[in-house]
Structure formats: structure tokens, C-alpha cells
N, C-alpha and C positions, 0 to 999 in steps of 0.2 A: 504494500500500500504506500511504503515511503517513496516509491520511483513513480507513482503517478505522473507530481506536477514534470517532471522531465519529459514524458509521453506525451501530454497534451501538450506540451510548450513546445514538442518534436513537430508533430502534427501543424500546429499555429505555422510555424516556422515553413514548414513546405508546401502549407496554404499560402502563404504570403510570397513566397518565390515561385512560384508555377505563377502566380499573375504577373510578375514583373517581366519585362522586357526583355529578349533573349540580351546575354552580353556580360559583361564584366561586372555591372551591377546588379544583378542578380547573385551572381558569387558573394559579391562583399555584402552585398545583405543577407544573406544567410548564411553566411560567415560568423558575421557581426551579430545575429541574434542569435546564433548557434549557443557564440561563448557568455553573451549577457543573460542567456536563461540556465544554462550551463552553470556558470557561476552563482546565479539564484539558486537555483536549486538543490546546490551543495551547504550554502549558507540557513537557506529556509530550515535545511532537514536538520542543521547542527551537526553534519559531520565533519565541518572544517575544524572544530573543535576536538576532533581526534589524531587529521592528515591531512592537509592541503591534496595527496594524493585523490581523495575521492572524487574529485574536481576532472579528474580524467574518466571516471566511470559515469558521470553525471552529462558530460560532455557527448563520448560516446550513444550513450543514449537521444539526447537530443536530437546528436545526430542519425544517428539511426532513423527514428520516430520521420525526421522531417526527409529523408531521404524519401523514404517509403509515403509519405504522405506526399512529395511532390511526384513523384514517379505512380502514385495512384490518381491524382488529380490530371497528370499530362493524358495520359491512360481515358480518362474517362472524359476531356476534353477534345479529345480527337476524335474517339468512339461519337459522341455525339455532333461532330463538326462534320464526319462523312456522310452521303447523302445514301437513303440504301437501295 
């Protein structure tokens, strides 16, 4: 239950990059909110309190989360863009 907010803020994260514009700025924006929810979400949980290290599993996950969430959103914006 503690890896939740890192899931939905994965998800947020490749909602918000599947609309952006193909190109560099899309990278640095989901770059850029990768590591700012990444970072929250290590701090929200209190593990930074044990290892700064958890910061790389928390990341990990975001990314993941938003990977799979932009790559199901391209998916299902194409599927619907073709005419059948």
C-alpha cells in the first residue's frame, strides 16, 4: 500500500507526456516529473529517514508506472485515430 502514490504519480506522468508534443520536450518533462514525484514519494513514505537509497526504488517505479501508462495511452490513441 506504501508504493501506491508512486503508481498513480507513474500513470499522471505518462498521461501528461503522450499529450505533449513529439521532441525533446517531452523527455525533459517526464524526466523532470519523473524525479519531482520520485523524490515525493520517498519523503511522503518517511523512508528517506532510513536511506536516501530508497529514492532509486521510488524513482524506478514512477518510472515504470508512467512508461506503461504513456505507451498504453499512444496505444489507445492510435487504435482510435485509425478509421476501420
Amino acid at each position: 500500500m506504501g508504493e501506491l502514490f508512486p503508481i498513480v504519480a507513474g500513470i499522471l506522468v505518462g498521461s501528461i507526456a503522450s499529450r505533449i508534443a513529439r521532441g525533446r520536450t517531452r523527455a525533459l518533462v517526464g524526466v523532470a516529473l519523473t524525479v519531482l514525484f520520485g523524490v515525493t514519494a520517498t519523503l511522503l513514505s518517511g523512508e528517506a529517514r532510513e536511506s536516501w537509497a530508497f529514492v532509486f526504488v521510488d524513482l524506478g517505479l514512477v518510472a515504470l508506472a508512467a512508461a506503461i501508462a504513456w505507451g498504453a495511452a499512444t496505444l489507445v490513441s492510435t487504435r482510435l485515430a485509425e478509421p476501420r
